[in-house]
C-alpha positions as CSV (number, residue, x, y, z in Angstrom):
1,X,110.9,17.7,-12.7
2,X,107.7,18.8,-13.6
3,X,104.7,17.0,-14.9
4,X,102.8,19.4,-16.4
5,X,103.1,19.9,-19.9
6,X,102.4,23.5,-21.4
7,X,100.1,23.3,-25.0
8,X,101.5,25.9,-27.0
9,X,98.6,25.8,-30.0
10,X,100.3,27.6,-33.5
11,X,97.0,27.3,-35.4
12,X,96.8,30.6,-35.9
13,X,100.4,30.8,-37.2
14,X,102.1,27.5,-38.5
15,X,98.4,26.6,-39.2
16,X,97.3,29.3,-41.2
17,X,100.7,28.9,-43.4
18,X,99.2,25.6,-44.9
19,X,97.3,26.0,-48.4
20,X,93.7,27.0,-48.2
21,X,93.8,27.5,-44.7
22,X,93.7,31.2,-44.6
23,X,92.1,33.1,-41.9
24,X,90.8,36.6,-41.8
25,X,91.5,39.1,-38.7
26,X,87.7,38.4,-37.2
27,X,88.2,35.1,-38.0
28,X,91.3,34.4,-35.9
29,X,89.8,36.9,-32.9
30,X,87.3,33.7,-32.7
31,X,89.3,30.8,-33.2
32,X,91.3,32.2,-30.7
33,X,88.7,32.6,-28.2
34,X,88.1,28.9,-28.9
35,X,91.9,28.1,-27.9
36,X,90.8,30.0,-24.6
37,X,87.9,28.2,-24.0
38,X,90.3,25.1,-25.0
39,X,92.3,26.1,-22.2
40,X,95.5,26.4,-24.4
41,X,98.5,27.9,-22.3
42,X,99.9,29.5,-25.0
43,X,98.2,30.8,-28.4
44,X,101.5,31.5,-31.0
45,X,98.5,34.4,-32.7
46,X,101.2,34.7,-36.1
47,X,104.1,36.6,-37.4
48,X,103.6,40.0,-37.0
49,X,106.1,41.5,-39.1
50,X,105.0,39.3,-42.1
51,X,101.9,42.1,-43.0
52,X,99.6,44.5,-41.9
53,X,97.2,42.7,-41.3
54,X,98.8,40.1,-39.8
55,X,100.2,42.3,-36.9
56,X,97.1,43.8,-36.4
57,X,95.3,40.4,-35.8
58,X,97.9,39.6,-33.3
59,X,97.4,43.0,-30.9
60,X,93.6,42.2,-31.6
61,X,94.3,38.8,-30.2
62,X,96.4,40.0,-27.5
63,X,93.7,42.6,-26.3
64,X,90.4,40.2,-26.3
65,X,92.0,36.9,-25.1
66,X,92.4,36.5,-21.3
67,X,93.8,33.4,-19.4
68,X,96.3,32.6,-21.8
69,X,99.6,33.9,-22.6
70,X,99.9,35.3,-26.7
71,X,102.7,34.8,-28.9
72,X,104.0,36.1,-31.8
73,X,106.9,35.0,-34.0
74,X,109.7,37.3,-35.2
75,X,113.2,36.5,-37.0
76,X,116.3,37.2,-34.6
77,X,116.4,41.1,-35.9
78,X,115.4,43.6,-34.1
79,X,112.7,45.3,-36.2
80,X,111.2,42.1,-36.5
81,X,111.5,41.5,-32.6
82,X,110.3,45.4,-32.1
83,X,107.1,44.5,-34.2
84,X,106.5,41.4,-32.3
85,X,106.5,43.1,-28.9
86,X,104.5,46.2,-30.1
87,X,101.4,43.3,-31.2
88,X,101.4,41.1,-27.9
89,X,102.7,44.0,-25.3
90,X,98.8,44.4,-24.3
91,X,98.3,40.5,-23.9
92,X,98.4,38.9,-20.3
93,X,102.5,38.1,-20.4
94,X,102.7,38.5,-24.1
95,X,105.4,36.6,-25.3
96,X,108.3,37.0,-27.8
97,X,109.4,33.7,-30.3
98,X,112.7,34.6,-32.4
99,X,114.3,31.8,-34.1
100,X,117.4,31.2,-36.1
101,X,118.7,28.2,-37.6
102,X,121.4,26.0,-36.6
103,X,121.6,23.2,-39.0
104,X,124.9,22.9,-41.0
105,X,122.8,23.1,-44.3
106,X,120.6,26.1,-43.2
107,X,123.6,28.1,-42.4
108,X,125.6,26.9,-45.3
109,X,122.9,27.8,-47.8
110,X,120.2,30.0,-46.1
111,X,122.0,32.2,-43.5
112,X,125.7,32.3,-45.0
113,X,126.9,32.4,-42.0
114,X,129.4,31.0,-39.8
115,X,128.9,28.6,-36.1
116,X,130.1,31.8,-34.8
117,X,127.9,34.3,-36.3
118,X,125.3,32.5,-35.1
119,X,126.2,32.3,-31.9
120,X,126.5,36.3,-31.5
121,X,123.0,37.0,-33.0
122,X,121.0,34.4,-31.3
123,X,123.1,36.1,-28.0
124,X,122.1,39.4,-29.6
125,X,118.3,39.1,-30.8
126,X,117.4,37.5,-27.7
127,X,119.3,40.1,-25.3
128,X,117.3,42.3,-27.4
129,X,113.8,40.6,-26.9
130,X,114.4,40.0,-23.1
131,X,115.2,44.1,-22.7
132,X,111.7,43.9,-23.5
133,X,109.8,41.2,-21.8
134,X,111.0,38.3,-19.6
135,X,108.6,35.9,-21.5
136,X,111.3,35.0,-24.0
137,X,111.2,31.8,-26.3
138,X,114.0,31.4,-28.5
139,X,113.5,28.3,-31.1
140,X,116.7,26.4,-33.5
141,X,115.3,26.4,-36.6
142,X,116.2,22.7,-38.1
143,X,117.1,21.7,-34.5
144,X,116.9,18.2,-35.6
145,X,119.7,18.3,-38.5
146,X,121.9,20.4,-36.3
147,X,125.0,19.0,-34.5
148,X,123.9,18.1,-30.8
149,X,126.9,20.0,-29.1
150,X,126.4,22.8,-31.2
151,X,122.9,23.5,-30.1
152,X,123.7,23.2,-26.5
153,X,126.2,25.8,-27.2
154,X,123.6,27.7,-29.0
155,X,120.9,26.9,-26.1
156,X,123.4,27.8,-23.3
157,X,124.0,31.3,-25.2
158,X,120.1,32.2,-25.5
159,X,119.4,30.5,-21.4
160,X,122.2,33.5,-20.7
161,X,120.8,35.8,-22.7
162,X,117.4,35.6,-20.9
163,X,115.0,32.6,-23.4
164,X,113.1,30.9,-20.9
165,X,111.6,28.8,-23.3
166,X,113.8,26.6,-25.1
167,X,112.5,24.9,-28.7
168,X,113.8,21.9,-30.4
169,X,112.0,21.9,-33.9
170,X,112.0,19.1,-36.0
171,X,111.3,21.4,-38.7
172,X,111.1,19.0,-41.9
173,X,110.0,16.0,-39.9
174,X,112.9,14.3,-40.4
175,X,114.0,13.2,-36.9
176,X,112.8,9.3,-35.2
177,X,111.6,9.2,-32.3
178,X,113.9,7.5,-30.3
179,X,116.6,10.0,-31.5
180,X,113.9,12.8,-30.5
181,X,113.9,11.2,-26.9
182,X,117.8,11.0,-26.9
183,X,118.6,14.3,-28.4
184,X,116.5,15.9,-25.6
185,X,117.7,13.9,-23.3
186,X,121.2,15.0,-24.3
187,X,120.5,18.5,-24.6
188,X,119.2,18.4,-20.8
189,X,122.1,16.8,-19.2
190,X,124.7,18.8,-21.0
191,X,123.4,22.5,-20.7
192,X,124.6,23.7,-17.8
193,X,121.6,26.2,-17.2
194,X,119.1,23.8,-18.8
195,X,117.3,24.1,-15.7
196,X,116.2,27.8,-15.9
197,X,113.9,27.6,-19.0
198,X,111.3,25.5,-20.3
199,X,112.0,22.8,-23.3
200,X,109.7,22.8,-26.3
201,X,109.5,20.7,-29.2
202,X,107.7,21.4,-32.9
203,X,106.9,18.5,-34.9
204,X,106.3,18.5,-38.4
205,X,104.6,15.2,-39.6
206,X,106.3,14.8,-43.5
207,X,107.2,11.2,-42.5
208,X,103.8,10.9,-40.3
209,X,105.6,10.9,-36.9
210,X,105.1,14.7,-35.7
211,X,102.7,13.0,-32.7
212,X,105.2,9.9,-32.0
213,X,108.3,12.1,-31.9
214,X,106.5,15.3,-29.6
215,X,105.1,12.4,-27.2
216,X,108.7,11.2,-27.5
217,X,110.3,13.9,-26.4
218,X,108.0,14.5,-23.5
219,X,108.5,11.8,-21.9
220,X,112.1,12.7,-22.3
221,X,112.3,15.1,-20.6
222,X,110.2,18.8,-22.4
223,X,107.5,20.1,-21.1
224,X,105.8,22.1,-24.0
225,X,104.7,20.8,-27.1
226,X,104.3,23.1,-30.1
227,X,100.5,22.1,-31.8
228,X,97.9,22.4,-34.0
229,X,94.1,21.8,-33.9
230,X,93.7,18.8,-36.6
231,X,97.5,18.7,-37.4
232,X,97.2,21.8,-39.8
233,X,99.9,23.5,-40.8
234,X,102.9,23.9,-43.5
235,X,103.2,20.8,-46.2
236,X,102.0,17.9,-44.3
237,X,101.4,19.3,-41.1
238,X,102.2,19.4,-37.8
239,X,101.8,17.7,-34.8
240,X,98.2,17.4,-33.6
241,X,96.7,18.9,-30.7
242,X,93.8,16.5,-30.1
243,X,96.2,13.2,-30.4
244,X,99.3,14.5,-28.3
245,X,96.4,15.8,-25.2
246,X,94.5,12.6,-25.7
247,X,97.7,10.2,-25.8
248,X,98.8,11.8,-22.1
249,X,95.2,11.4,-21.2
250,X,94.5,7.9,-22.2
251,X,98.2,6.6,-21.1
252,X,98.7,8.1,-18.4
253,X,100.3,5.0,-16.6
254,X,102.6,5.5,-19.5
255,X,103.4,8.9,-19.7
256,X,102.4,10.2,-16.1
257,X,101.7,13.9,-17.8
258,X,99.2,16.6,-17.5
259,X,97.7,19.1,-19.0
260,X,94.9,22.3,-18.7
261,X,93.4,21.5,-21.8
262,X,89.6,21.0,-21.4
263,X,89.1,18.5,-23.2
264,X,85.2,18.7,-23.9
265,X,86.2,21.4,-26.2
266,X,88.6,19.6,-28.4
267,X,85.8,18.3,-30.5
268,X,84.1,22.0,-31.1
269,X,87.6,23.7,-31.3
270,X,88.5,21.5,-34.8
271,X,85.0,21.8,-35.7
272,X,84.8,25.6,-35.8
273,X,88.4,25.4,-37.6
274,X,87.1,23.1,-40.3
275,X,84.0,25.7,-40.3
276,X,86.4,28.8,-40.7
277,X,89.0,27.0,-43.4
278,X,86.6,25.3,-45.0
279,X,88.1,21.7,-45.6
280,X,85.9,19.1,-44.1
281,X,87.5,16.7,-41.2
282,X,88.6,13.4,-43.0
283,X,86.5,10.9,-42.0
284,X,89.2,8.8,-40.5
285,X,91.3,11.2,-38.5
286,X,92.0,9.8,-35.0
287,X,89.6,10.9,-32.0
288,X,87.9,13.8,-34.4
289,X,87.0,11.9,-37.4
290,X,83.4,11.2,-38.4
291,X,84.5,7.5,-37.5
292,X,86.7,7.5,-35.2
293,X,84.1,6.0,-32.7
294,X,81.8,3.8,-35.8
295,X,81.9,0.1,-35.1
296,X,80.9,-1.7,-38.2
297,X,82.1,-4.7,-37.3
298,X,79.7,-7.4,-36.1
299,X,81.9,-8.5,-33.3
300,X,83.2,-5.0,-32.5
301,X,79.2,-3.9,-32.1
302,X,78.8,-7.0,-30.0
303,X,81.8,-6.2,-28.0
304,X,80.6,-2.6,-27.5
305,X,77.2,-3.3,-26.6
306,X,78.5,-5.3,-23.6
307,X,80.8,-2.8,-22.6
308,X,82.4,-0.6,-24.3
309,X,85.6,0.3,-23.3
310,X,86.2,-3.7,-25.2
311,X,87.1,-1.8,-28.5
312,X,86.8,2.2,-27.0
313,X,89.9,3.4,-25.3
314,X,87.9,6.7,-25.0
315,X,84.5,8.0,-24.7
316,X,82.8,10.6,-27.8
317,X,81.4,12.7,-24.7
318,X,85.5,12.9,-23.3
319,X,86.6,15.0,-26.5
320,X,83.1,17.1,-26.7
321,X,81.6,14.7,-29.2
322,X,77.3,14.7,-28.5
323,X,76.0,10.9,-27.8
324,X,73.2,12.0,-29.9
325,X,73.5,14.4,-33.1
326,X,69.8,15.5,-33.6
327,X,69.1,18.9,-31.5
328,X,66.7,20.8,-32.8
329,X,63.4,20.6,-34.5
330,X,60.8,22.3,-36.5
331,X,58.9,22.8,-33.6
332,X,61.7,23.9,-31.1
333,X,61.7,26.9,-29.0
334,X,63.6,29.8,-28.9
335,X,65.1,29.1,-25.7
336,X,66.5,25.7,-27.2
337,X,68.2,26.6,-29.6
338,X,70.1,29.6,-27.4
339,X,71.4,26.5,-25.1
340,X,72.1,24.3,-27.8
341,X,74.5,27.5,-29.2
342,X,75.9,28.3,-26.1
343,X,76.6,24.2,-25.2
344,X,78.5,24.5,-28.8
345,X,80.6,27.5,-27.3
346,X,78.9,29.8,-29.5
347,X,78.8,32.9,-27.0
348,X,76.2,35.3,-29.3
349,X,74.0,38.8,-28.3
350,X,70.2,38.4,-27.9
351,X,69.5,39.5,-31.9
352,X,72.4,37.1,-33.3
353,X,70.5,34.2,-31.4
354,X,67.1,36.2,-33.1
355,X,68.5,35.3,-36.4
356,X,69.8,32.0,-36.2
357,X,66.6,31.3,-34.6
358,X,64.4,32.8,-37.7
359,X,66.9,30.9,-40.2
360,X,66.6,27.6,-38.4
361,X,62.8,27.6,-38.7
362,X,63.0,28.2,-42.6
363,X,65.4,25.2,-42.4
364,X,63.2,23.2,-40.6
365,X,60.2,23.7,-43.2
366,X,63.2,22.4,-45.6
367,X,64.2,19.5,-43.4
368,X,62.9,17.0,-41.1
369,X,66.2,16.8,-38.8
370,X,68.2,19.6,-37.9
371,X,71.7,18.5,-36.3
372,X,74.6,20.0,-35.0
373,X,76.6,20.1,-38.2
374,X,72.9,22.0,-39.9
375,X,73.0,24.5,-36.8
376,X,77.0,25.5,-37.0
377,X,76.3,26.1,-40.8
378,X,73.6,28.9,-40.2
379,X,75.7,30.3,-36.8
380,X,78.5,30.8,-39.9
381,X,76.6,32.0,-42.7
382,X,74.3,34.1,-40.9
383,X,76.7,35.7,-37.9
384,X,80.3,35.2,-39.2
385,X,80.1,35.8,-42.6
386,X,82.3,38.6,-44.1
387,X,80.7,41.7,-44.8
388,X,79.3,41.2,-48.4
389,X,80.9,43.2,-51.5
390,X,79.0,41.0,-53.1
391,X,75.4,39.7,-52.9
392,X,73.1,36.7,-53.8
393,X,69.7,37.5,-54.5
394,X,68.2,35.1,-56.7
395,X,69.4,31.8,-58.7
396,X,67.9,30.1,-61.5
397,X,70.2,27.3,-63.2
398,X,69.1,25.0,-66.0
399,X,70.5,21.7,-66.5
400,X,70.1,18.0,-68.1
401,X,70.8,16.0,-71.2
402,X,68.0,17.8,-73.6
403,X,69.0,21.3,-72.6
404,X,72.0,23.6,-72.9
405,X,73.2,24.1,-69.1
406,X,72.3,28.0,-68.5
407,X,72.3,30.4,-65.6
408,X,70.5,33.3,-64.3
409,X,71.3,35.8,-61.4
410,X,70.2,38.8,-59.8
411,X,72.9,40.3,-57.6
412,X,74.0,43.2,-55.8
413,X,77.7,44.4,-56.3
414,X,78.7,47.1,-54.1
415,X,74.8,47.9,-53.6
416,X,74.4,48.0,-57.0
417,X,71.7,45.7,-58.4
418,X,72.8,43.4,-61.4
419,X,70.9,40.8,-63.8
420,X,72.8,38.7,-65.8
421,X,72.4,35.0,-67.2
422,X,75.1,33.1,-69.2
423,X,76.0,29.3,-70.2
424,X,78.0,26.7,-69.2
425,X,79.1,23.1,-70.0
426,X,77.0,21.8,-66.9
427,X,74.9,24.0,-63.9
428,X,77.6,24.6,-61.5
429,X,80.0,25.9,-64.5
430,X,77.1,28.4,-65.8
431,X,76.3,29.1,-62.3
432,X,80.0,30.2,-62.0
433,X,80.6,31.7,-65.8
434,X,77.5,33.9,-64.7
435,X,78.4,35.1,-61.2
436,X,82.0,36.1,-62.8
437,X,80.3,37.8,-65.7
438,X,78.2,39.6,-62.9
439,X,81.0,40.6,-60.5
440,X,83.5,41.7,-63.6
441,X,86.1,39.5,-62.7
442,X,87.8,36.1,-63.9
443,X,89.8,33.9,-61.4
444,X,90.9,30.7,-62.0
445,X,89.0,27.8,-59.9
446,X,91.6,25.5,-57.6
447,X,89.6,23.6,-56.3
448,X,85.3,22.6,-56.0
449,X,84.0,20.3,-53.1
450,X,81.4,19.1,-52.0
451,X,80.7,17.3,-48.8
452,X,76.9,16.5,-47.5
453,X,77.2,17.9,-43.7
454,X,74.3,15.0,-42.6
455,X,73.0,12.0,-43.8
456,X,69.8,11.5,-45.9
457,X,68.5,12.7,-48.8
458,X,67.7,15.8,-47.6
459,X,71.2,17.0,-46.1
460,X,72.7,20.2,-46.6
461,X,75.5,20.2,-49.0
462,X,78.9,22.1,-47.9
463,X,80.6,23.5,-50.6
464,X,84.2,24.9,-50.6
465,X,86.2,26.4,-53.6
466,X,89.5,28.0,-53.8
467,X,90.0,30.7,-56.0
468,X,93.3,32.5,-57.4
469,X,93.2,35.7,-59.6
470,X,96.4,37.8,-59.6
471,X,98.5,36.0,-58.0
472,X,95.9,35.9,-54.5
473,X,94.2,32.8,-53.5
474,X,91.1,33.3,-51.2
475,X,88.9,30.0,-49.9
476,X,85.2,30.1,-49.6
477,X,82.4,27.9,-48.4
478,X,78.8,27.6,-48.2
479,X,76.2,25.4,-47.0
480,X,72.3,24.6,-48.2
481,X,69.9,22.0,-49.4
482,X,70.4,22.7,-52.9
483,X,73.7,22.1,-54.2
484,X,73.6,24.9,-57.2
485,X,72.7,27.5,-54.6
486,X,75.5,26.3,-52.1
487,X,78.1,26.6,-54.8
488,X,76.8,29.9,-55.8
489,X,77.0,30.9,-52.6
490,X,80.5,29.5,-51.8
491,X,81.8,31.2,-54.9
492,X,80.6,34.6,-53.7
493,X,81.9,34.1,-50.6
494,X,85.3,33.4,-51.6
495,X,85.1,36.3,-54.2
496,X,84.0,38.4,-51.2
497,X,87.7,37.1,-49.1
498,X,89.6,38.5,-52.0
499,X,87.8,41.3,-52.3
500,X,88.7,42.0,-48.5
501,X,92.3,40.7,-49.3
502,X,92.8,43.1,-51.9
503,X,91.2,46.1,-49.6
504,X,93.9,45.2,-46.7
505,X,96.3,45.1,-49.3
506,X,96.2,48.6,-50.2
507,X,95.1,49.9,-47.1
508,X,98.8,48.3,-45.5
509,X,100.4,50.3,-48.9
510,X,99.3,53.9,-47.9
């Protein structure tokens, strides 16, 4: 048997179903490029017949990204399986997932349908898909519920029918994994033509073993595991890309598994994901936290100091974290900064680098230290940032316990140029009431963070919010030394995504 393990990343799929973690179509074209660079095998790019604008982001995907094969997801019906093929047809082996579930409850409740209904449309929907492309994956939904000999019934069907890829999803992460490892381990010694497709597995992490129960299996016997950068993805998650590489790659005595992932890119891969989503990386997650290499302890920093691999299993530099986080300067060149951007994976045109350039110098008058987490904030608010509806062009807010918190702003809305002040029951709410009163709209504020990017006192402060208005919810974030204009800015950026939501919206209606 094999031992190299295929990374199929979902990020852009699974991932982008969790809440706030919404992705626009330029937005995915780069974090995809990152899973290239990441040296992903496979990049599941979404579910194509879910929108407009989802399937468009997948044939975007499929036509820019090179070196890896692209996925997209489709129900076991054959418009669904006809839009999937029609977004990843122009992709280097695009592939078509269909799925179907398979637990007793699912068909019960959900599907209404009988074991041998099933059986004839997962024989049918992936006859269909093959008659299309031999790159076929066909994936139980709530594998891990179902009976054992009924999915290698179901399996054998779909191996027939032409699936070369073969997934066991634990779908509500209910499975252990030691009856992960045996189920697989079952499913591969009874299916007769196990050996002519590859076995998957999707973890979801509800009971916090998605990692334990994928690593489980793989040693088991599959050889792809279904992932997501940071463990993003529907209720609690799933499985995490950066632990199940890193577990192979640290144990290898143990699980005697490979991989192509590059993994100096692991840390810059969940960094520009935080960057896109806006949600900061907990400071405790394993190998990508802010402390998952601190050593506080006075006998762990002695320990360390004499050699480190005493309480390090791995080194910052293996996963693409800098030894040192302070780059650039007020007096740094031109020619720094385009290697620092381009060491980050930041592949930008001569004027892009021009204007990160010219904002990192009026940065630099601002702060002492510029470091990584500074510079990624002006690559995103200068290059990446959404075309603007609407615009920030001057902020005044008044604050403290002898005045009555009020606001001022001059903005442009749709070119236009507006001047509008309003009050509030503290600076960031009349920085808000204002902007709303400004833009003519209303939505209703889910959530306000804020999260300084460095340390000291003079740090840039990263503000997310999460908006709803109409039944849409759009995410935006922004970063600066002054916390009032961060949050102004974060505001209008996220009234800027639903502006664009809206727009794609009725663009997919005519």
């Amino acid at each position: 048997m094999s031992q190299r393990v295929y990374i199929f990343d979902t990020t852009l799929r699974d991932g982008e179903q969790s809440p706030g973690a919404t992705m626009n179509r330029e937005e995915k074209i780069r974090l995809a490029r990152q899973l290239e660079a990441l040296g992903v095998d496979i990049i599941e790019a979404g579910f194509p017949a879910a929108s407009q604008g989802d399937f468009e982001a997948v044939r975007d995907i499929a036509r820019t990204v090179r070196g890896c094969q692209i996925a997209g997801l489709c129900r076991a019906i054959p418009t669904d399986i006809d839009r999937a093929w029609e977004a990843v047809r122009e992709g280097e082996h695009g592939r078509i997932h269909t799925f179907l579930a398979t637990s007793d409850i699912h068909m019960q409740y959900k599907l209404r349908k009988t074991r041998e209904q099933v059986l004839e449309m997962v024989d049918a929907a992936v006859r269909y898909a093959a008659s299309k492309t031999s790159n076929v994956e066909f994936s139980a939904e709530d594998a891990s519920r179902s009976d054992p000999d009924f999915l290698v019934q179901v399996f054998t069907r779909a191996i027939d029918a032409g699936a070369t890829t073969i997934n066991v999803p634990d779908t509500v992460g209910y499975i252990q994994p030691q009856e992960f490892a045996d189920l697989i381990g079952y499913l591969l010694e009874h299916i007769p033509n196990a050996h002519k497709a590859v076995f998957s597995v999707h973890c979801h992490n509800d009971l916090g073993l998605a990692t334990a129960n994928t690593l489980a299996a793989l040693r088991a016997g599959a050889r792809q595991a279904e992932v997501t950068l940071a463990g993003i993805g529907e209720r609690a998650g799933n499985a995490a890309l950066e632990e199940v590489v890193m577990a192979m790659e640290v144990r290898k005595d143990y699980y005697g598994l490979e991989t192509g992932i590059v993994k100096e890119q692991i840390y810059p891969s969940t960094r520009l994901l935080s960057l896109i989503i806006g949600q900061p990386i907990p400071p405790y997650k394993s190998i990508i936290g802010s402390n998952a290499f601190a050593h506080e302890s006075g006998i762990h920093q002695d320990g360390v100091l004499k050699h480190r691999q005493t309480y390090e299993i791995m080194t910052p530099e293996s996963v693409g974290r800098a030894a040192e986080d302070m780059v650039l300067g007020k007096h740094s060149g031109r020619a720094a900064l385009k290697a620092r951007l381009e060491g980050l994976g930041y592949a930008l045109s001569e004027e892009q680098v021009d204007i990160v350039f010219a904002a990192m110098k009026k940065l630099a008058d601002r702060k002492k230290e510029i470091f990584i987490e500074d510079l990624e904030a002006v690559v995103l608010d200068e290059i990446f940032r959404i075309p603007d509806k609407y615009r920030l062009e001057y902020l005044s807010a008044i604050s403290g316990n002898m005045a009555i918190p009020n606001a001022v702003v001059k903005m442009y809305v749709d070119g236009e140029e507006r001047t509008v002040s309003d009050f509030g029951t503290g600076p960031i709410d009349a920085v808000f009431h204002t902007i709303s009163k400004t833009v003519g709209r209303t939505p209703k504020l889910l959530r306000y963070a804020v999260n300084a990017i460095t340390g000291g006192t003079d740090a840039q402060g990263e503000v997310t919010v999460r908006i709803e208005e109409n039944g849409k919810s759009a995410v935006g974030r922004a970063a600066d030394a002054d916390i009032i204009v961060a949050s102004a800015k974060a505001y209008i950026n996220a009234l800027n995504r639903l502006a664009k939501r809206e727009e794609e919206t009725v663009w997919a209606r005519v």
